[in-house]
C-alpha positions in Angstrom: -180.2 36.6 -218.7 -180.9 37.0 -214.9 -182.1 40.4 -214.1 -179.1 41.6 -212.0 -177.8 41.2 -215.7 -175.6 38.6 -215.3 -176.0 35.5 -217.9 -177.4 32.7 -217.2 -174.2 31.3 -216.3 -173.8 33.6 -213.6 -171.3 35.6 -215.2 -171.0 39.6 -216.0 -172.4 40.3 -219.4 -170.7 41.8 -221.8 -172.4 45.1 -222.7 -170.7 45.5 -225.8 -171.4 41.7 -226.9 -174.9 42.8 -229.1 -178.0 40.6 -228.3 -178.9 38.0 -231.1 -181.6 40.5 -231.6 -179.4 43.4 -232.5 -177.3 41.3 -234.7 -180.8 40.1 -236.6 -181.4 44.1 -237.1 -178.2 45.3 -237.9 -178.3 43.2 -240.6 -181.7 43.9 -241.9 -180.8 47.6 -241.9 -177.5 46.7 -243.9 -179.8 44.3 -246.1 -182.5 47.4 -246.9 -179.4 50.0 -247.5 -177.9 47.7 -250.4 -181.7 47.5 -251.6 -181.9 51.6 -251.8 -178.5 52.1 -253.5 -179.3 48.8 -255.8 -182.9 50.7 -256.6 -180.8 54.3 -257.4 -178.3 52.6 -259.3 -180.8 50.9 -261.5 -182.2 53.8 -261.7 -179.5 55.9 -262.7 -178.5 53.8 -265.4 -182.1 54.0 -266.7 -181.6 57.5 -267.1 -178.2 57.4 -269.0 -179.6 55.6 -272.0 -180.4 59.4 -273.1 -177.9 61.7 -273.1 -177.3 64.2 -270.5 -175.3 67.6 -270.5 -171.6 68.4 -269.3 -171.7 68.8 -265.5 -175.3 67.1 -265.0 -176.5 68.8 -261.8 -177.6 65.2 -260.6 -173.6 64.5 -260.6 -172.7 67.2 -258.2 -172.7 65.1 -255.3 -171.5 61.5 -256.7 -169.1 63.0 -258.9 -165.4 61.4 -259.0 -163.9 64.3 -257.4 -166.4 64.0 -254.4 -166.2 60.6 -254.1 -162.4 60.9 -253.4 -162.8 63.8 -251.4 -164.9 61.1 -249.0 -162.3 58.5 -249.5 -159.3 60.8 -248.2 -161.2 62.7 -245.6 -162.2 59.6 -244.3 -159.2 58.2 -244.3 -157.0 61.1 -242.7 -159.6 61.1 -239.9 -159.3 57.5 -239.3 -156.0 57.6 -239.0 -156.4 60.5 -236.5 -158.3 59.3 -234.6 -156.1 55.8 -234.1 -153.5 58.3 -233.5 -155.5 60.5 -230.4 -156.8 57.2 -228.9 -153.3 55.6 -228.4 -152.1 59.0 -227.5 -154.6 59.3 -224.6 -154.7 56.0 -223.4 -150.9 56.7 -223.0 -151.1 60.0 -221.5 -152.7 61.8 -218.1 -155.4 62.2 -217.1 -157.5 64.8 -219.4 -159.2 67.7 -218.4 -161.9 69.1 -220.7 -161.5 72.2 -222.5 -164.6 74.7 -222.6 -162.7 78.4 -223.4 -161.8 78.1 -226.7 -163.4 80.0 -229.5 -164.5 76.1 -231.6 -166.0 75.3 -227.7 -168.7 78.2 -228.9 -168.9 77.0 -232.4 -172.6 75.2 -233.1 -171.0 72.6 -235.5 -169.1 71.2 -231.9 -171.9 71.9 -229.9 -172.3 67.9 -228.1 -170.8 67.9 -224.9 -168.5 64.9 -226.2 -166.7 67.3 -228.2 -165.0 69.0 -224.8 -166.1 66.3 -222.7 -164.5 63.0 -224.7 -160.9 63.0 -224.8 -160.4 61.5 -228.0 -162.8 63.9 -230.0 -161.9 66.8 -227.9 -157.9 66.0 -229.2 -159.8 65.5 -233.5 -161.6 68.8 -232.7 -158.4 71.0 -231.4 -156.4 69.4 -234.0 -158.9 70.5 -236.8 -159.0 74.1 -235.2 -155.3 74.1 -235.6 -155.0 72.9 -239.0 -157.6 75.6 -240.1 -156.4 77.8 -238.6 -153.1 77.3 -240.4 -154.7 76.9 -243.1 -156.6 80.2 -243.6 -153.7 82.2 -242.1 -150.9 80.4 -244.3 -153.4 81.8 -247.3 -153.4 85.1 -245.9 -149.6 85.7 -245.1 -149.3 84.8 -249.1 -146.7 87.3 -251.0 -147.2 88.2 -254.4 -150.8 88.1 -255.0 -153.0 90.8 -256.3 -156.2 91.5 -254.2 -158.6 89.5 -256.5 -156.7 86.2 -256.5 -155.7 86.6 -252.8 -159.5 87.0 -252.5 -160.2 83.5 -254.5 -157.3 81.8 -252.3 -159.0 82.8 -248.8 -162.5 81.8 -250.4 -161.2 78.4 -251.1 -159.2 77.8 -248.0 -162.5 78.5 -246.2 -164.2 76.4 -248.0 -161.9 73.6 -247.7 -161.4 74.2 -244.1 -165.1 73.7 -243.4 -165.9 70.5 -245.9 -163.1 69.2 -243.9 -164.7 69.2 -241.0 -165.1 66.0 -238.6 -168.8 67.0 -237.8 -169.2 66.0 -241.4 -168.0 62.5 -241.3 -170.3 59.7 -239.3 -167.0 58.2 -237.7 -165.6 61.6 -236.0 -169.1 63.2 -235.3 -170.3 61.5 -231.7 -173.7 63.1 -232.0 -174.1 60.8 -235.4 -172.7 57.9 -233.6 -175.2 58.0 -230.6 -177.8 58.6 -232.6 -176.7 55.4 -234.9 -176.6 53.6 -231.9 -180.1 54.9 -230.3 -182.3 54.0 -233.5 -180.2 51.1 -234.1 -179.3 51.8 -237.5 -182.6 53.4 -238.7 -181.1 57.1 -238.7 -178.5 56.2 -240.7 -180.9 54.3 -243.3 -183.1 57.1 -243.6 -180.2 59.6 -244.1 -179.0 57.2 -246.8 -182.7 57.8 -248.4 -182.4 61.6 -248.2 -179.2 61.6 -249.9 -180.0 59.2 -252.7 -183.2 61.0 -253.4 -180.9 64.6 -253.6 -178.8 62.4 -255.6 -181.9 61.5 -258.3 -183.1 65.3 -258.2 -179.5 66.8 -258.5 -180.2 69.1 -255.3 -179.4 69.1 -251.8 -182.6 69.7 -250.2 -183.3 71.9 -246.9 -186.8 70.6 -246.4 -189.2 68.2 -247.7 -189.9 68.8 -251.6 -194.0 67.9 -251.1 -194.7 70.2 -248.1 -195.6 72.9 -249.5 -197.5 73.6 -253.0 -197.5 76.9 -254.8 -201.1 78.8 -254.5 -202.2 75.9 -251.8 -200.3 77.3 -248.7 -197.6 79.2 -249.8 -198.2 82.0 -252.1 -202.2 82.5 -251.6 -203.1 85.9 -251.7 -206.1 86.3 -253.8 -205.3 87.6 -257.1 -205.7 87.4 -260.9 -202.8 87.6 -263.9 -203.8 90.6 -265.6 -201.4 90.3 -268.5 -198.7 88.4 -269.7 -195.7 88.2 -272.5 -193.5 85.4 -273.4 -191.0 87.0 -270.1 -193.4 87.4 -267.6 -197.3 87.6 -266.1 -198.7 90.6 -264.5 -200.7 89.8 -261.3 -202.4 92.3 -259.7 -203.7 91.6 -256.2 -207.1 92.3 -254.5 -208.1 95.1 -252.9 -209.1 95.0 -248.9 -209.8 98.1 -248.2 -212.2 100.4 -249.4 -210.4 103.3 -250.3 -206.3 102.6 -252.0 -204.1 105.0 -253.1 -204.4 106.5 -256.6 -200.8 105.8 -257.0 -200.4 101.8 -257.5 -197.5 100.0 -256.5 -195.7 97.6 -259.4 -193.1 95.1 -257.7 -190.4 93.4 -260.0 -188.9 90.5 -257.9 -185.7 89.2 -258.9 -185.5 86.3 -262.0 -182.8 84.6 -259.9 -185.8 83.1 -258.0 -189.6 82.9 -257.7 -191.5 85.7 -256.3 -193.6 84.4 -253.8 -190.2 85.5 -251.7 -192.9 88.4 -250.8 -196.1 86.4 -250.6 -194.6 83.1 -248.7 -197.9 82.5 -246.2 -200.7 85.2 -244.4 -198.3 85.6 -242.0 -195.1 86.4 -243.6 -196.2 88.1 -247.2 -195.5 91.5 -248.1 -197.8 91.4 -250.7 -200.6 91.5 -248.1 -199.3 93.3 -246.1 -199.2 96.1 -248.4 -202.7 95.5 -249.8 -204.0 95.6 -246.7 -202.3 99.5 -246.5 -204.3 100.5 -248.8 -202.0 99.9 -251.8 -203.2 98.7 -255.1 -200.5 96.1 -256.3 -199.2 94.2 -259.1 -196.5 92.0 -259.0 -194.9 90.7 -262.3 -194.1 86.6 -262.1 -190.9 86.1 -264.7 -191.0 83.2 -266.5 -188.3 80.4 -265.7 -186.2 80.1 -268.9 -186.0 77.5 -271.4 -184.6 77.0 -274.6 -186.8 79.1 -276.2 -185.2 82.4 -274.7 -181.9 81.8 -275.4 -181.3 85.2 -277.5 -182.7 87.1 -274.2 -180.6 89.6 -273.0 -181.1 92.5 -270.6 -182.6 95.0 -272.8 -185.6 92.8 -272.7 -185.7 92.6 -268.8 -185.7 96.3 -269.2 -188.2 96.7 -271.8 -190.1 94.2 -269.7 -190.2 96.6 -266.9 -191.5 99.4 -269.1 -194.4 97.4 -270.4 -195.2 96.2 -266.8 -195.6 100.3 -266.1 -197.8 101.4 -269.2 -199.9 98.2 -268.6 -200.6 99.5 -265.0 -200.8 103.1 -266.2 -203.0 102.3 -269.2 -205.2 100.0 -267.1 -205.7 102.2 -263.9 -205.7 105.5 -266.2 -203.1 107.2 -263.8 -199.9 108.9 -265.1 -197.5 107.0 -262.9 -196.8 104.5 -260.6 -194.5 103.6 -257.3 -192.0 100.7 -257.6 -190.2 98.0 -255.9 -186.5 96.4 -257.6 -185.8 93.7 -255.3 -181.5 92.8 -255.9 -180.8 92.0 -259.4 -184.5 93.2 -260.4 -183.7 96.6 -258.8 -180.2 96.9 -260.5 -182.4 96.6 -263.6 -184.7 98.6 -262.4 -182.3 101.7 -261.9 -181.2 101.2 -265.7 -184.7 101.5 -266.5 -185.1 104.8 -264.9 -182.1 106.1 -266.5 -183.4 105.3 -270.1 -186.9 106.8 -269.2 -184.6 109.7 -267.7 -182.6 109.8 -270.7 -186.5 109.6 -272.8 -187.8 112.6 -271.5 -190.3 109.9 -269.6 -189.4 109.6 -265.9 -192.6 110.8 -264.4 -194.0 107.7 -265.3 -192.4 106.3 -262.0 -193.3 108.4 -258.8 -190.6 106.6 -256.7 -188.5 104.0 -256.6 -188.0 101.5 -254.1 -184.7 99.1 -253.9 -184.6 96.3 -251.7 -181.0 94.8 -251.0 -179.7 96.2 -255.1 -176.6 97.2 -256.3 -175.4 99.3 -259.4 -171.7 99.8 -258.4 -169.9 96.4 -257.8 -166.7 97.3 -256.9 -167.9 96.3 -253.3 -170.0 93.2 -254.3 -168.2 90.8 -251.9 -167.4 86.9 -252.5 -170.0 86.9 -255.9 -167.3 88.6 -257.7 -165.2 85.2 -257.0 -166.8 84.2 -259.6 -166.6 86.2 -262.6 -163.0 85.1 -264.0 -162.3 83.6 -267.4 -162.0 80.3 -266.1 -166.0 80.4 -264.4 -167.4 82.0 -267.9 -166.1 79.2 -269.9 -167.7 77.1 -267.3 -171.0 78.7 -267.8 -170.8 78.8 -271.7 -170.3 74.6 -271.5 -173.6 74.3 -268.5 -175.6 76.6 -270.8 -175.1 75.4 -274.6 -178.6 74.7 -274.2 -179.5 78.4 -274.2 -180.2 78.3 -270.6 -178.3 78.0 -266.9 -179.9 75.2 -264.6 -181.0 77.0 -261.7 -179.7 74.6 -259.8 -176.2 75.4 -260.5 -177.0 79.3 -259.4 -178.6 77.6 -256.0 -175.5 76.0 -255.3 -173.4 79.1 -256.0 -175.2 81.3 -253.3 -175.1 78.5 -250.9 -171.4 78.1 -251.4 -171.5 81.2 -250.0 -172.8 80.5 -246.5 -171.4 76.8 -246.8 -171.3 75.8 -242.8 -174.9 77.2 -242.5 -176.3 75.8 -246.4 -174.5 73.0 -247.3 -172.7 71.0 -244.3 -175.6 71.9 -242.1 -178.0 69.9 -244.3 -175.5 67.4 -245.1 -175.1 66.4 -241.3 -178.8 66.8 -240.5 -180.2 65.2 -243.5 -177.7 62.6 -244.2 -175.1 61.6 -241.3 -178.0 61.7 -238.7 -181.3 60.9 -240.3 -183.5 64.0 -239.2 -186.9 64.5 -240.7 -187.1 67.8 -243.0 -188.5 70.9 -241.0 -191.5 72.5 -242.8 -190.1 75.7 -243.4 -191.3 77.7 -246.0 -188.4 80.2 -246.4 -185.9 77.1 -247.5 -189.0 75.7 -249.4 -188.6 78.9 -251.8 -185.0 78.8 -251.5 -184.7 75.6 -253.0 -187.1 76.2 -255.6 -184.6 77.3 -258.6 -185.7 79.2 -261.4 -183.1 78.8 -265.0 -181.8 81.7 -266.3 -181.2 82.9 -270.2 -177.5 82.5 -271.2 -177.1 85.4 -272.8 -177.9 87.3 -270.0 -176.3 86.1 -267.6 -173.0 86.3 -269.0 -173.5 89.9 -270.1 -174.4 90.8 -266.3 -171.4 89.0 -264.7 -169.4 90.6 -267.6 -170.7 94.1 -267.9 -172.2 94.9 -264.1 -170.2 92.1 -262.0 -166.4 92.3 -263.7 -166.4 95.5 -265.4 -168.9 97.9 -263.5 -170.4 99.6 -266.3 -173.2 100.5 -265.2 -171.7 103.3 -263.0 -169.9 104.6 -265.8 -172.3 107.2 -268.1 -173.3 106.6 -270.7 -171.0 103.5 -270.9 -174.2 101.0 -271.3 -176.9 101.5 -273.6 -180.3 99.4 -273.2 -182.9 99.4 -275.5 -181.1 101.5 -277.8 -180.1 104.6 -275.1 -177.1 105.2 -273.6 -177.7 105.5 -269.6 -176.6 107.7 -267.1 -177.7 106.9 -263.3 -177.0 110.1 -262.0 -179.8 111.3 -264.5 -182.2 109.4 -262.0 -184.3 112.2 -260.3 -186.9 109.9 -259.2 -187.2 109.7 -255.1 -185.4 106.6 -254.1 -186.3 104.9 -250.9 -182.6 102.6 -250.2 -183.2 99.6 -247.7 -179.7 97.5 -247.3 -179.0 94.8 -244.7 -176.3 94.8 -242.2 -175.7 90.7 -242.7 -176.4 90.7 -246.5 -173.7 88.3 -248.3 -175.1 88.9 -251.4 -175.5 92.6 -251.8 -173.2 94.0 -248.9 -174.0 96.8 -247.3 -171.4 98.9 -248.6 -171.9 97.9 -251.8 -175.8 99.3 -251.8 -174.5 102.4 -250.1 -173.1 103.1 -253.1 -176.7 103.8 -254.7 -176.7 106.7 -252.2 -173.4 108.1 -254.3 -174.9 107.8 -257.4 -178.5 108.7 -258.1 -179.8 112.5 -257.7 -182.7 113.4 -256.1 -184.3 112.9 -252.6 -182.9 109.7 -251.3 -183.6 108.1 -247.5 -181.5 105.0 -246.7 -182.5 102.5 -244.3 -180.3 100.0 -242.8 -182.4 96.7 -241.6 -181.2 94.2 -239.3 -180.9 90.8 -240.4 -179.7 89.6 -244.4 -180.6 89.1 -248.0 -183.6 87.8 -247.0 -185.2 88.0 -243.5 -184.3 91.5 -243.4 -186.2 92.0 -246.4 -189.2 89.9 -245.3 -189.8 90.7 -241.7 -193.5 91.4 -240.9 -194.5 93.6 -238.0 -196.1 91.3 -236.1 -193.0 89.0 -235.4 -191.8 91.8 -233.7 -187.8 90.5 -234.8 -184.9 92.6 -235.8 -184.5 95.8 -235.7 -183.7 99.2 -238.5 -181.8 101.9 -238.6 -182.6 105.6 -239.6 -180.2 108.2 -240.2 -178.6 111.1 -242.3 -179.4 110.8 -245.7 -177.1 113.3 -246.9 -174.4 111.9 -244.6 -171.4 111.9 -247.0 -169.9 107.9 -246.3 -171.9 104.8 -244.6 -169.4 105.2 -241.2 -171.6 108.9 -240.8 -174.6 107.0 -241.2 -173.8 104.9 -239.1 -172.7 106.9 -236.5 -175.6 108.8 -236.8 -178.1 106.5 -236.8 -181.3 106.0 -235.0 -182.2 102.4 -233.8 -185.7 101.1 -234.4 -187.1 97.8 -232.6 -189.0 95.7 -234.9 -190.0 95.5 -238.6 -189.1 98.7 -241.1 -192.3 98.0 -243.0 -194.2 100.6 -241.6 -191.2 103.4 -242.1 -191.7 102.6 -245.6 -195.1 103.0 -245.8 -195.2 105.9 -244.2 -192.2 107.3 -246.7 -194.9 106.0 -249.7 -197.4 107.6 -248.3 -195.3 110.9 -247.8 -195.0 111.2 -251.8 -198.9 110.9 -252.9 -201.5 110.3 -250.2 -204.3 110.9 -252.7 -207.3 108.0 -252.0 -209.6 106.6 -254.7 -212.3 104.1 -253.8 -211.5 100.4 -254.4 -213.5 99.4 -257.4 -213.7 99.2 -261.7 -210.3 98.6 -262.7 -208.8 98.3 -259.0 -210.2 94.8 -259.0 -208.5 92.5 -260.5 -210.4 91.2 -263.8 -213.1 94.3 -263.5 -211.5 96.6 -266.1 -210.2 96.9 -269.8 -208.0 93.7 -269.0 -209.5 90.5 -268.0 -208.5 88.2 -265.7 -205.9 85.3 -267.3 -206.3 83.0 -264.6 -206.0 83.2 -260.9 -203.3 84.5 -258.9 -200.4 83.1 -258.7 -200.4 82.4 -262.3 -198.8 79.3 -263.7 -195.2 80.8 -264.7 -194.4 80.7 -261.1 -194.9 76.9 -261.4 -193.1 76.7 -264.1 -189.7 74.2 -263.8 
């Protein structure tokens, strides 16, 4: 080869014609691929010689239907895009489109989408055929509101799993980046997907970068207590003075709790230690088959022992609290039965972050509460318990694009390495649930709505009756939540008695729970709390720059500002009950 890249013939080479070199790679990276999907097979049939349950999570994503979903997409797309090349070599000259509402969608966002004729022709022609599709769904006669709710859930999701950004032959940022690395990226995508494959879970970032009490979850702390449900950790003081009042947090079982304690930076948990507050934070135990007669009575009782333990052990008559979404619908039926006990001073407030207890408003999770999903349920839990990994996939089936596709491009289709981010760490790290419960909360609270009806539900022997609740209620909802909508945690504001304040945080489920002050990201809102719907809260509302954090701490303080000085019993392990083990207790690592 001369170096005005002509051959040594003298002729023009062909830069399509791949070097002897290329060819010798190409085929080592086809050589290595058959190796990794020889190695899972074996693998796979390893594990089959013992028997595995009905809808194995480690099937989700090789499963029949999958595979032919694959098959077909892959097929139609081909076809397509034979179709838009013969089409536009026939045709005028093209002219890029950049006004269009997919030209600002992120899944298009490589300039061949507008630039390229022929995937600028498969990306208008997908918009169009979404498009039809969800409005075809909604323009449906005859359908109730519930199953034209089900229809527009599953044209959505169809419409985006149909993507072309999710196929390596219509995505040109997959195919330059094939062609860059010379196979590699597709290799190590292959790895990724055959090692979510073994594990039966797409992940979001690498499984071994972070470990539990190492550098996520570390602030210092000792279990205090613990039952066959849950551990009791209470947290080390920083300051010399706390309040007399402690704080007792009850994280939702749905996942771990570190949620609140993710790293120095992030936690909550420090945060509020370092305020002066003297907290405990109960871990639940991941269920097994051992707790496959719990129900929700004993989530409640649970709560009530978590109380009297901090009561008994500080000697003070009450305590504040914190019911973070499911653990604060729980919590709310706990303060009811203490109501209804003659007992409710043994809470001096209540805090609920991102809970419901009316669900008429609960969004796309009540999709998912039919006949047809319970009997489903019953068969993944005749072992007494729901994988967690089945709940995982649920909630991110409901933020697909951003959960599931996302990942399965990145991870997969173009190779990347795993970002070492701590809030998909926890995310992925799934905690099983008891049967029992689980179907009487989607039955009773989800399907039914119960709970808002007095006396209606009984727990622990007592009927309830939420607007019995007296306690003051400090109500934080987020304005992007898609798994307790806003409206739907309004509706806390209709149904307890007693001071209420309501605070609307920027952000979701999540970051607009856990949004420390010093990111200085997002925003709150403050407003009428006796404003009679959400629209005059809203319209009334104050804007707030930043975190919400210290609102609420200000609000805690505002109940009982009474000091004590941080020693005896407010360290962890120095009073009546020693320390268990360090903090954060071994439940949490529980699988």
């Amino acid at each position: 080869m001369s170096g005005d890249g002509r051959n040594d013939t003298g002729d023009a080479a062909n830069p399509f014609l791949p070097s002897p070199e290329d060819m010798q790679h190409w085929a080592s990276v086809m050589a290595r691929a058959q190796q990794m999907m020889l190695e899972y097979a074996l693998g796979q049939a390893e594990e089959e010689k013992d028997a595995k349950p009905l809808f194995d999570p480690a099937k989700w994503l090789d499963s029949p239907a999958t595979q032919l979903w694959a098959d077909q997409s892959a097929k139609m797309w081909e076809r397509g895009v034979h179709f838009w090349t013969s089409l536009a070599t026939l045709g005028p000259s093209f002219t890029p489109v950049t006004d269009t509402p997919a030209a600002k969608d992120r899944r298009f966002a490589d300039p061949d989408w507008t630039a390229n004729p022929v995937f600028a022709l498969i990306r208008q022609t997908y918009g169009l055929l979404s498009d039809q599709l969800l409005q075809t769904t909604r323009q449906l006669s005859g359908l109730d509101p519930e199953a034209r709710a089900k229809m527009e859930f599953a044209a959505k999701t169809m419409a985006e799993a149909l993507s072309p950004t999710n196929l390596a032959l219509t995505n040109p940022e997959v195919i330059k980046r094939a062609v860059e690395t010379r196979g590699e990226s597709l290799l190590k995508g292959l790895k990724h997907m055959l090692t979510d494959l073994a594990r039966g879970q797409l992940s979001h970032v690498d499984p071994d970068a972070f470990e539990v009490g190492v550098n996520i979850a570390t602030t210092p702390g000792k279990v205090i207590h613990e039952t066959d449900l849950y551990q009791l950790i209470q947290y080390t003081p920083t300051t010399k003075e706390v309040f007399a009042v402690p704080l007792v947090i009850f994280p939702p079982w749905i996942n771990r709790f570190y949620i609140l304690d993710l790293n120095p930076a992030k936690s909550f948990v420090k945060w509020a230690v370092e305020q002066g507050l003297s907290v405990f934070m109960v871990s639940w135990k991941s269920a097994d088959a051992s707790m496959k007669d719990v129900v929700w009575d004993d989530y409640v009782a649970a709560q009530v022992d978590a109380i009297d333990t901090v009561r008994g052990l500080l000697d003070v008559p009450h305590v504040h609290s914190i019911g973070y979404c499911v653990a604060g619908t729980t919590l709310a039926a706990t303060l009811a039965m203490l109501a209804a006990r003659g007992e409710a001073d043994k809470v001096r407030s209540v805090t609920f972050f991102t809970a419901q207890v009316d669900f008429e408003l609960a969004g796309d999770l009540k999709l998912f509460v039919d006949d047809a999903y319970l009997a489903l349920l019953e068969q993944l839990s005749a072992s007494g318990y729901l994988d967690g990994r089945y709940m995982a996939a649920t909630f991110n089936s409901l933020r697909g694009r951003d959960l599931i596709w996302n990942y399965v491009v990145g991870n997969y289709l173009l190779g990347n390495d795993y970002p070492p981010f701590d809030l998909l760490y926890w995310n992925g790290d799934t905690t099983n649930l008891p049967a029992k419960w689980h179907r009487q909360y989607l039955v009773d609270l989800y399907r039914d709505n119960r709970l808002v009806v007095p006396n209606s539900l009984s727990v622990c022997g007592t009927p309830i009756d939420l607007r019995k609740i007296e306690t003051p209620a400090y109500i934080q909802a987020g304005r992007e939540d898609h798994i307790a909508p806003l409206a739907s945690v309004w509706r806390l504001m209709d149904h307890l008695s007693g001071d209420k304040s309501f605070l609307l945080a920027g952000s979701g489920h999540i970051a607009g729970v856990v949004n420390p002050p010093a990111a200085q990201k997002y925003q709150y809102w403050t407003g009428d709390n006796k404003a009679a719907t959400l629209a005059d809260f809203e319209a009334g509302a104050t804007e707030t720059k930043g975190s919400w954090w210290p609102h609420w701490i200000g609000w805690i303080a505002a109940r009982d500002d009474a000091k004590t000085p941080a020693k005896g019993s407010r360290i962890p392990g120095k009073g009546a009950r020693k320390a268990i083990e360090d903090a954060p207790g071994r439940y949490v690592k529980q699988r």
